[in-house]
N, C-alpha and C positions, 0 to 999 in steps of 0.2 A: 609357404604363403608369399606372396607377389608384394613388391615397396608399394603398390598403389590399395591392396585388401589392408595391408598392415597400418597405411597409415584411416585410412575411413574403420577400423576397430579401436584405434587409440582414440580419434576426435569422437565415437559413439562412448568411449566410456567417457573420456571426460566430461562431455556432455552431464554424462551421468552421475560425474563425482561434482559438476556443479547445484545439478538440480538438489543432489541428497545436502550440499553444503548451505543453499540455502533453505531448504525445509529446515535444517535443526538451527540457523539464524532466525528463522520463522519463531519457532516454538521457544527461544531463549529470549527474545524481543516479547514474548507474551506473559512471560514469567518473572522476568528483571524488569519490570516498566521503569524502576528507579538510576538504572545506568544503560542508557539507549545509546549509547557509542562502543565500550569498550566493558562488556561486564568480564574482568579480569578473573576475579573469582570464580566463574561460573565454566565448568569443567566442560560443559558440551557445548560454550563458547568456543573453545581450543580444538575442539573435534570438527567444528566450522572452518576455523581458518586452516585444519590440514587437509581435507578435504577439499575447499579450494586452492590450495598449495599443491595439492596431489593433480587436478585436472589441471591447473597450468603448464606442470610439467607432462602429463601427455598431452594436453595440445602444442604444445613446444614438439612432444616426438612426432603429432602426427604434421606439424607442416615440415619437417626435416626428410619424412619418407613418402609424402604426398604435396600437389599445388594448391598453393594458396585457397585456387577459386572452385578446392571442392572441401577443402577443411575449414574453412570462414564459414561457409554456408551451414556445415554439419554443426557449428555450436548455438546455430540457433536453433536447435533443437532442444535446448535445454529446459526452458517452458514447456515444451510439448514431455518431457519426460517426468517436470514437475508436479502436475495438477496429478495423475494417476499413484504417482510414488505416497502423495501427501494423505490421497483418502484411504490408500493399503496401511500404511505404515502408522499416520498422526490422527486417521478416522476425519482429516481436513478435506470433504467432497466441494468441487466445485460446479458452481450452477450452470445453465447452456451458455448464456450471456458469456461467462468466461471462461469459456473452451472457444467458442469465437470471435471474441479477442485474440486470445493464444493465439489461435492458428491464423488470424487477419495477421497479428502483427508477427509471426513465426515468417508466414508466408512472404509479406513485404522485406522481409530481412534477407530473406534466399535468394529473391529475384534481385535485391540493389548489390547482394556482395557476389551472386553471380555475372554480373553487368559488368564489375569493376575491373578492370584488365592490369594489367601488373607491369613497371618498368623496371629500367637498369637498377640493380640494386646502387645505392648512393647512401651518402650519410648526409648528416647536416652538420652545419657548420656553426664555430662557437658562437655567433651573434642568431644564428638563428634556433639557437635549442634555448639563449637566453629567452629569448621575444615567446616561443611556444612555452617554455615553464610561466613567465611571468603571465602570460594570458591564459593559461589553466587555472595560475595560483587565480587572478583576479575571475576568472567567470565562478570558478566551483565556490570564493567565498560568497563573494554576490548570488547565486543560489541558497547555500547555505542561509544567510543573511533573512532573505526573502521568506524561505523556508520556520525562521522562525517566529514571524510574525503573521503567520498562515495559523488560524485556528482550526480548520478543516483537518483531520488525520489523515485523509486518503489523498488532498491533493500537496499537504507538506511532505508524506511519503514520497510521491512522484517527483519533486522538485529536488527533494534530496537522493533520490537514486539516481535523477540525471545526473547531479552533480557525483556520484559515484562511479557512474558510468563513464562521464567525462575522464575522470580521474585514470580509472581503466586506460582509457584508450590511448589516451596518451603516453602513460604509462608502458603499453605496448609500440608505440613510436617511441619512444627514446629505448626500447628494448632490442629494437630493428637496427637502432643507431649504436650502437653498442654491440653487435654481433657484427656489424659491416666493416666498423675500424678495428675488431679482432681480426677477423679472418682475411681480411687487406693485409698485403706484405708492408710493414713497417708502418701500422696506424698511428694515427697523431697520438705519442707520446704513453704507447702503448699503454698496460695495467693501469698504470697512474694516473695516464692522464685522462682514464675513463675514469674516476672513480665520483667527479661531480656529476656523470648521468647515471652512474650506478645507485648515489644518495637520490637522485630525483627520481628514478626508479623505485627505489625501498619509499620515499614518501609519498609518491601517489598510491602507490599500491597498499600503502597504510591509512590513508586518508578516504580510497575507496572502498577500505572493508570495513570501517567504521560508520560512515556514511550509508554505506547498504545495509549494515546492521540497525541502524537509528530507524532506515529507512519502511523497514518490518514494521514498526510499532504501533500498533492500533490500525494498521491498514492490511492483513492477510497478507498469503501470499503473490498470489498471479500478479496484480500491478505494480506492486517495486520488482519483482524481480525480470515480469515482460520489459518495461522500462530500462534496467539496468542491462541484461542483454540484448536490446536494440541501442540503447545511446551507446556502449561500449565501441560496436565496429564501423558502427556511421562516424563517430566523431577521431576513429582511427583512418577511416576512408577520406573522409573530409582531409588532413593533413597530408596524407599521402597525396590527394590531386592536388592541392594546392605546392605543397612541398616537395615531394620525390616525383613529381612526373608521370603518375598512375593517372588512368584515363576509364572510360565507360567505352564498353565493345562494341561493335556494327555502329559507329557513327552517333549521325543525330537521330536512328529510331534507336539504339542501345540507351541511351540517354533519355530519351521522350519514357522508354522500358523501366529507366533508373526510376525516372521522377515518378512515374504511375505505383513502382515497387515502394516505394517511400510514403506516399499516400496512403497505400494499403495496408502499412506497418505503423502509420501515423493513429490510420482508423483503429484498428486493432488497439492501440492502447487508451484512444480515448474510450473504445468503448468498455476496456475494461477497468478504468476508474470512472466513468458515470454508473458502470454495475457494481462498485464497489457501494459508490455514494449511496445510491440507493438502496443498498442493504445496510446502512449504518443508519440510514433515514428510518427503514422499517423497525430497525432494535428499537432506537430511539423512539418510537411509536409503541412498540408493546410494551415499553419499562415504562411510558404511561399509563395504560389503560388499568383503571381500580382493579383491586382481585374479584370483588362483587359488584354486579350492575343490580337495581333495582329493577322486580318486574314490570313495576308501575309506572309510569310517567310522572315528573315530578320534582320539585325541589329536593335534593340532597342535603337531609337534615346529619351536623354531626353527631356522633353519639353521647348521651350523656345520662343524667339519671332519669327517671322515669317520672316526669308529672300529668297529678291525676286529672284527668277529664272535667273541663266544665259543665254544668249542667247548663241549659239552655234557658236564655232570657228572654220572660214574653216583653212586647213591645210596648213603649212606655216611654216617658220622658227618661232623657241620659241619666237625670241624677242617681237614676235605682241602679244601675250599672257602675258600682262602687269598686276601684281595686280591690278593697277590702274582704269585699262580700265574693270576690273571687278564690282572694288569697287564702283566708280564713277556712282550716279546717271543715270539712263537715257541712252539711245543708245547713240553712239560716230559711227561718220560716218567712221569711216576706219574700224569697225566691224560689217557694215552691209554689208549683201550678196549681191555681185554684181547683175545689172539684167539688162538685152541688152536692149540697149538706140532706145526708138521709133522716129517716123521721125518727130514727134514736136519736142522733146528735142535735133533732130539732128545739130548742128552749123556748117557751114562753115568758114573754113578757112580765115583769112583778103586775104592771098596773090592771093587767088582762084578769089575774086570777080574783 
């Protein structure tokens, strides 16, 4: 097998060891509602975080035996592998709306990290990994924050995968920066003096598997986790042009190519949290509706005990319309209907005889 097969089989499985890692964050965020960050306890928790543990390290094998700008691409397939795994495996089917999404925002992903072009490898420098940590730490809480004053489920989901996502990506820039001053002869201050980006490494990557775990909760799977693998390499791409010198291919149409691929991965995910919302709209709609409609048109009387029928009052001054003569057991002879007196009941008069 050829370094360029072996590395596009390693980026398809870990694709694959992400999609299964977040299905069962899926399905533990639906079951623990009471610990949405860190259900510690909860044993297929643990089988999430190595499962994503496990496709890190083969996307780690596949950019080492393959380029960048065909293994970036390949993990945005991890969505596309999700929605089919979740209705085999969890019976979690998803609707047309979010299959294109998926592929709106799969598709915008491919085309901006195949765009991106790659420079001299470099590191960054100790005032500049300062300024990127503290503008992670400050965006992801500011999400966070926002996040939790959001009563919507599906768009405090979104807001806190981004910030998951973010967490990622950066995460993977200081991971860049850390493999460049290894294998440089004589890196600043070698082991040791990596070991403050290797803590910023272990706390973003702690911070966004919590955050994408929270980010499941009452919002399914497709939109945190489309979200969380599209903010991951944009906001790694994003640093690289700014900071290492990486650029967009063929010019200004590679670039005009970037921004439209960015659009299309934009649409993609709003449309699949406006298809989320409206299927939280619809539940919320049927755990309305009574279990019984009435045939008839009509006031909905509550149920209670059973009172008996008025008889009908001929028309008359009010006063003969007594509560009394309602309330009162039984017919009462001044509110029965008169009826012409036959000629047994007829009496004569004393003065007549």
């Amino acid at each position: 097998m050829s370094a360029l097969a072996l590395s596009v089989l390693l980026a398809l499985v870990s694709a694959v060891a992400y999609a299964a890692g977040a299905i069962v964050q899926e399905r533990v965020a639906a079951t623990t509602p009471a610990r949405p960050y860190a259900p510690l306890r909860h044993g297929a928790w643990w089988a999430a975080v190595a499962l994503n543990g496990f496709g890190a390290l083969l996307h780690v094998g596949a950019l080492t035996y393959g380029p960048l700008s065909l293994v970036q691409p390949l993990g945005a397939l991890t969505i596309v592998f999700a929605l089919p795994m979740a209705a085999v495996f969890v019976r979690r089917g998803a609707g047309a709306a979010a299959w294109r999404g998926a592929i709106m925002a799969s598709a915008g992903l491919v085309g901006l990290l195949s765009l991106t072009g790659t420079a001299d490898a470099r590191s960054l420098a100790g005032g500049e990994r300062l300024a990127v940590a503290l503008v992670t730490a400050g965006g992801v809480a500011a999400l966070f924050l926002v996040a939790r004053r959001v009563h919507r489920a599906v768009v405090r989901s979104v807001l806190l995968a981004t910030a998951a996502g973010g967490a990622f990506g950066i995460a993977s820039v200081f991971t860049k920066t850390v493999a460049v001053d290894w294998t440089a002869a004589g890196g600043p201050g070698g082991p040791t003096g990596q070991l403050p980006s290797l803590l910023a490494v272990a706390g973003l990557a702690a911070t966004g598997m919590m955050l994408s775990q929270a980010a499941y909760r009452g919002a399914g799977l497709a939109a945190p986790l489309a979200t969380v693998t599209v903010a991951n390499p944009v906001v790694a791409a994003a640093v690289g042009i700014t900071l290492f010198g990486e650029h967009f291919r063929y010019g200004v149409t590679g670039t005009v190519l970037a921004l439209g691929s960015g659009v299309v991965a934009a649409g993609g995910l709003i449309l699949l949290t406006t298809e989320r919302l409206g299927a939280h709209a619809e539940q919320q709609r049927t755990r309305g509706v009574p279990a019984q409609t009435p045939a008839s048109p009509g006031p909905l009387v509550s149920p209670g005990p059973a009172v008996p029928p008025v008889p009908p009052v001929s028309s008359g001054p009010p006063a003969r319309t007594e509560p009394a003569a309602v309330a009162a057991p039984g017919p009462r002879p001044r509110t029965r209907p008169a009826r012409p007196p036959s000629r047994t009941q007829t009496a004569t008069p004393p003065a007549l005889r």
